[in-house]
N, C-alpha and C positions, 0 to 999 in steps of 0.2 A: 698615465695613459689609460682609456677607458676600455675595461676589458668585461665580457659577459664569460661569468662564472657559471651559468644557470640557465638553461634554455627550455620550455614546454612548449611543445605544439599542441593548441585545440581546435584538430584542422578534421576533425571527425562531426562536422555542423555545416549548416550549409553554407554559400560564400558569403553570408550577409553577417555571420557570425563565429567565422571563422578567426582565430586571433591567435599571436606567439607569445609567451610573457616572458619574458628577461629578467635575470636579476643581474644587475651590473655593478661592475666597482671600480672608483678610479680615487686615488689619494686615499684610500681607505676608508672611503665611506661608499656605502653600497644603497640602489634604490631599484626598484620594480620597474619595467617600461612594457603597457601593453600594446602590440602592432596590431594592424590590419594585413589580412592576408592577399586579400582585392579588394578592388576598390570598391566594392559592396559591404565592405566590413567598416567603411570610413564613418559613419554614420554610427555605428553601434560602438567606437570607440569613444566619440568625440562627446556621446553625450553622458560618459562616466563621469565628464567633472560637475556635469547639469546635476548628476545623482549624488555625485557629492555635498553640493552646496543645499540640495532638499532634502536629501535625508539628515544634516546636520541639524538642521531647524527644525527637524520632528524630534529626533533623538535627545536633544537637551531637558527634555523632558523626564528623562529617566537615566539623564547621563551616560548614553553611550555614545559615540565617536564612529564617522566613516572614514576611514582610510583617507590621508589628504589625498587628493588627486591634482594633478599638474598637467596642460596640454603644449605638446611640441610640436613640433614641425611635423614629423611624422609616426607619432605615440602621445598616449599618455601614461604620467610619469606619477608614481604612487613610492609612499616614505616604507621602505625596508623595516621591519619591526622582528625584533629576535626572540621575543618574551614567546612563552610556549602561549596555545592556546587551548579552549574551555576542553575542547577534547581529550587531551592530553592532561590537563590538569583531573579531570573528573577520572580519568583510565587511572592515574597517579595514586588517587584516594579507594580504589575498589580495588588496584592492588593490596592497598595497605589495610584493607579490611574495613575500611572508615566508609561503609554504605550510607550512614545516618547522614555524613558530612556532605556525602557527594549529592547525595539526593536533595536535601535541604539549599546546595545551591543551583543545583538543576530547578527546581522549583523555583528558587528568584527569578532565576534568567528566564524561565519563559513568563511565570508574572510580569515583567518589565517589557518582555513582545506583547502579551494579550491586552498591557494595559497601552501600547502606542495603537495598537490596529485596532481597539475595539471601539471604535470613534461614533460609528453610524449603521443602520441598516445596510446589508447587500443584497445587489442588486446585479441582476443578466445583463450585460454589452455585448454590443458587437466585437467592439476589441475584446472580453474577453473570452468569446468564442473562438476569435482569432487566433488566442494564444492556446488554452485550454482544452477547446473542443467542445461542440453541444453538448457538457451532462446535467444530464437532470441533478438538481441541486434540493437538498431540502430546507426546511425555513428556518429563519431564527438564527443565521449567522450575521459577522457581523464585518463592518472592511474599516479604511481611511481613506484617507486622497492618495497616497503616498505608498508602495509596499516594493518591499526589497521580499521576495520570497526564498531567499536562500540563505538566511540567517542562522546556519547548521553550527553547530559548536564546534569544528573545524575551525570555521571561517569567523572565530571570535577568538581575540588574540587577549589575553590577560594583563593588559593595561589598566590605569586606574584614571581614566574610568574607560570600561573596556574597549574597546577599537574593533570597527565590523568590516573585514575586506569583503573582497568581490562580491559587488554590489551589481554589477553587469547586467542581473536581472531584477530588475526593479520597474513598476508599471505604476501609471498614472490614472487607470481604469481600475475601479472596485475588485479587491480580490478578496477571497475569506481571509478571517484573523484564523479561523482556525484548522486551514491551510496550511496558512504559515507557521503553525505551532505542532501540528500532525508532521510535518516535514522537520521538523524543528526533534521531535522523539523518536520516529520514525529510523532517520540516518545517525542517531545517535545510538539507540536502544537496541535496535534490530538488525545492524550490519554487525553485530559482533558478539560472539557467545559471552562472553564476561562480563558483557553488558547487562546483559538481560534479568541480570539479581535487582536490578532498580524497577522491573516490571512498569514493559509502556503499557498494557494493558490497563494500570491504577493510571497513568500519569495521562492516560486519554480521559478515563472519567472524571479526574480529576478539573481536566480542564473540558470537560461538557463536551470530549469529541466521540460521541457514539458512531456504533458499528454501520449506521445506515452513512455520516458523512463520511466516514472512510472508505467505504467502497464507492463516495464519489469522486473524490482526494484518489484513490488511488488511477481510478480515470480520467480524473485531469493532471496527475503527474505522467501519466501514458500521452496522453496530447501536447502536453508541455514538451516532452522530448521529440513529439513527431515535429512540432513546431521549430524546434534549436535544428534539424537534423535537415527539415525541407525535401528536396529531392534526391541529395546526398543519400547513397547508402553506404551505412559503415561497415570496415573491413570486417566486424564478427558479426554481420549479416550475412556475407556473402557464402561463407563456408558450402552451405546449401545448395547457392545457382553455381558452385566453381567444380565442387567436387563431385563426380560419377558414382551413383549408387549410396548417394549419404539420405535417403530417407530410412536406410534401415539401422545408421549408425548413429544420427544426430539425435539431439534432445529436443522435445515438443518447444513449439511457440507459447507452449499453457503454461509453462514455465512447472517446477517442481511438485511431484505430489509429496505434503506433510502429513503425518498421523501423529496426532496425540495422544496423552495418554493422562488419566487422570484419576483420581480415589474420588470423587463427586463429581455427579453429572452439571456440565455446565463449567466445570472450573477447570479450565483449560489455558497451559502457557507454555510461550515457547521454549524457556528451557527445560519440560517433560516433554519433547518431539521430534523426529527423523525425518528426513527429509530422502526420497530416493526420486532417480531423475525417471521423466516420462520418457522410452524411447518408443520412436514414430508409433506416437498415440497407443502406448500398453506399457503396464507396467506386473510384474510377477515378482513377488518378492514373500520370505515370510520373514516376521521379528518375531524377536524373543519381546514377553510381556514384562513390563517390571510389576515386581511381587504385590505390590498395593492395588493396581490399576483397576477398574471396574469399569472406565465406561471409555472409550475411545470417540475420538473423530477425526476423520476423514476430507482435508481437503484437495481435491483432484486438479492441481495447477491455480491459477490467478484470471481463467476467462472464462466468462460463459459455456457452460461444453454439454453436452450426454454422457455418459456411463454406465459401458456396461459394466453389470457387476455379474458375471463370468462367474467369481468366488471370493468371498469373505468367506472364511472357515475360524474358527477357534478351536486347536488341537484335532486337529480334520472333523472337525462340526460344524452345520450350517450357522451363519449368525443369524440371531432373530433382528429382522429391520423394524418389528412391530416399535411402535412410541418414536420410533429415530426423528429427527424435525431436519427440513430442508428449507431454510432460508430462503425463499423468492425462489422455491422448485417444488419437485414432484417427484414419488418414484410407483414405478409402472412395473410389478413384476421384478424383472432383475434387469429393470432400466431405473436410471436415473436423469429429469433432467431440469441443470442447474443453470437460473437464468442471471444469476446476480457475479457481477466480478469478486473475486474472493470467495466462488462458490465451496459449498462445506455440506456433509453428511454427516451430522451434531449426538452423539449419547447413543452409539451403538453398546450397549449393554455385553458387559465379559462376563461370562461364565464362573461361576467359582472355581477357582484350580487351573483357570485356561492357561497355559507357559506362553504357547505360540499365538501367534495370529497369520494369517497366509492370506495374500490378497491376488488377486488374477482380475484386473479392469483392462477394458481398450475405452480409451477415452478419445473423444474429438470438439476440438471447439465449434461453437454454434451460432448463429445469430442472435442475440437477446430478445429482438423481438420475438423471431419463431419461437425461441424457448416459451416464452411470456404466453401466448397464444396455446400452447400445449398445455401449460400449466394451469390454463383456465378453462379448457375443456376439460383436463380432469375433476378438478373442481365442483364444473356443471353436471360432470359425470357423478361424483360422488353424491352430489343435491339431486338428481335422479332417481341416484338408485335408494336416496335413504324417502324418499317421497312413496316409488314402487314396491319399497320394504314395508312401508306407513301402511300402505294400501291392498298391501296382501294378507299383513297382519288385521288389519280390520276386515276384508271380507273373511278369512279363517274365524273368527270372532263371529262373526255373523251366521257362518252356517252351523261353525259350535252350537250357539243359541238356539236357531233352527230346528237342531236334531234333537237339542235340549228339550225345545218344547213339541216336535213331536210324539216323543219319546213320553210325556208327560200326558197327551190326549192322546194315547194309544191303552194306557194304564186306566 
């Protein structure tokens, strides 16, 4: 008798993408079945066996395997697989101290993605604005015909040769390879503290992914999800419009301020870093410094925002902002404003002896453009005033002279 062991609803998307996945078992063999929730989701199930059958013909190139896919009456039907998968195998090895191993085969496996998707130049679509979002993109990435972007080490099962489920999002319009490879370290390296001894920071350089296309990557995984979600809003959105008086209890939409903490400027990682939540746009907090530390930074949430900065102290001393570098910002005084997602306030400089550090911001997110716009009249402003400086310094000069000489036909 056929019985379901296993039930997930992914009914948090909109109805076009709304789906139940089953694991079922009758005679003692067990298989996957994924349903449609409406009949708008008919469409986005049916064409997992279309993904099946093209991403097999890419993938034998590097010998990976998509999940068979099977279509029924009213599901499709994928082969049950028990063997653990990349995640679990690679968590396995950093428990056991074995970093060199883990890493060495985290490096294959994304070699083996960067070498299927790095096929051709990319290029802007309409579809994928569609999915994505208008962002500005920088150049020199690279696509295929074919992308499954959700190739996370979860969703690689330890087969030989290894097997990739849910394939669900897979597009047939130009995506980056290194998209898919940022997404690929990203949920592997940085959803988990134990992770992070593999440092995605080396394994982005590694594979050519700079700081400028991750702050695009991370704005089209933000449209990516406005995309799956449509006009559905989900239940841990709603906290806000449900409950009375939660602007003073809820956490910002900028999502968390992190401080790091570093012994050289510039060498910043996440596991030296704390994380305290924004609430309704302020944050008051002081930490204790770790004993090496000299240079801190400062990122104020994941959006565009202003800052005030109220107080930096170090052992109740002002911090000096002089040198600090703000990425695609500006700071004005005891404003700051940060126009780039993943905004940051880089090498504030610690004190020798400093213990504490005390911070007092009220932060708010902003438009990027406005930001952009301020940040270039500062700009203009500072090519102003070093013009005005030019030119005061040279008539100063001039009357020196002047006085020089008649000081000189006076003798």
């Amino acid at each position: 008798m056929k019985e379901i062991i296993f039930s997930k609803y992914s009914n948090e998307r909109s109805r076009s993408f709304a789906i139940r996945t089953d694991i079922v078992e009758e005679d003692g063999k067990r298989w996957l079945e994924k349903k449609w929730l409406y009949p708008e989701g008919k469409e986005h199930v049916l064409r997992m066996k279309k993904w099946n059958q093209k991403l097999d013909q890419m993938y034998g190139e590097v010998s990976f395997l998509s999940n068979k896919c099977e279509i029924g009456e009213d599901c499709a039907y994928f082969e049950y697989l028990e063997q653990e998968n990349l995640a679990e195998y690679l968590d396995d090895l950093l428990g056991k101290g074995e970093k060199e191993k883990a890493e060495k085969i985290f490096t294959e496996y994304l070699e083996n993605v960067q070498k299927l998707h790095s096929k051709k130049p990319f290029t802007i679509t309409e579809e994928f604005k569609n999915v994505f979002g208008d962002v500005p993109m920088p150049g020199g990435l690279t696509c295929t015909d074919v992308t499954n972007i959700d190739m996370i080490c979860d969703n690689v099962v330890m087969t030989s040769p290894y097997t990739l489920l849910d394939y669900e999002w897979t597009f047939e319009f130009p995506v980056p390879c290194e998209f898919v490879l940022y997404r690929i370290i990203h949920y592997y390296i940085q959803t988990h503290k134990v992770r992070e001894v593999l440092n995605a920071a080396g394994f982005y350089e590694k594979f050519g992914i700079s700081e400028v296309m991750r702050t695009s990557f991370s704005r089209m995984e933000s449209g990516f999800q406005v995309y799956i979600t449509g006009m559905h809003v989900p239940m841990r959105e709603m906290y806000a419009t449900m409950t009375p008086g939660v602007e003073y209890l809820s956490l910002s939409n900028l999502g968390p301020l992190q401080v790091y903490f570093a012994e050289q400027r510039g060498m910043y990682s996440e596991a030296s870093s704390v994380k305290r939540p924004i609430m309704a746009g302020k944050v008051k907090c002081t930490l204790n410094l770790p004993k090496s530390c000299r240079f801190i930074r400062i990122d104020p949430g994941d959006h565009p925002c202003t800052v005030h900065l109220a107080a930096i102290r170090f052992d109740r001393m002002p911090a000096s902002l002089d040198g600090v570098l703000t990425p695609e910002g500006t700071i004005c005084g005891s404003w700051a404003f940060l126009s780039r997602f993943d905004p940051c306030i880089v090498d504030i400089e610690v004190p020798e002896g400093a213990k504490n550090l005390t911070l007092n911001l009220e932060i708010d997110e902003a438009k990027e453009d406005m930001l952009n716009e301020i940040c270039s009249l500062e700009v203009r402003s500072h090519s102003l005033k070093g013009v005005l400086g030019e030119r005061a310094r040279e008539a100063v000069g001039r009357l020196k002279n002047g006085r020089e000489s008649s000081a000189k036909k006076g003798k």
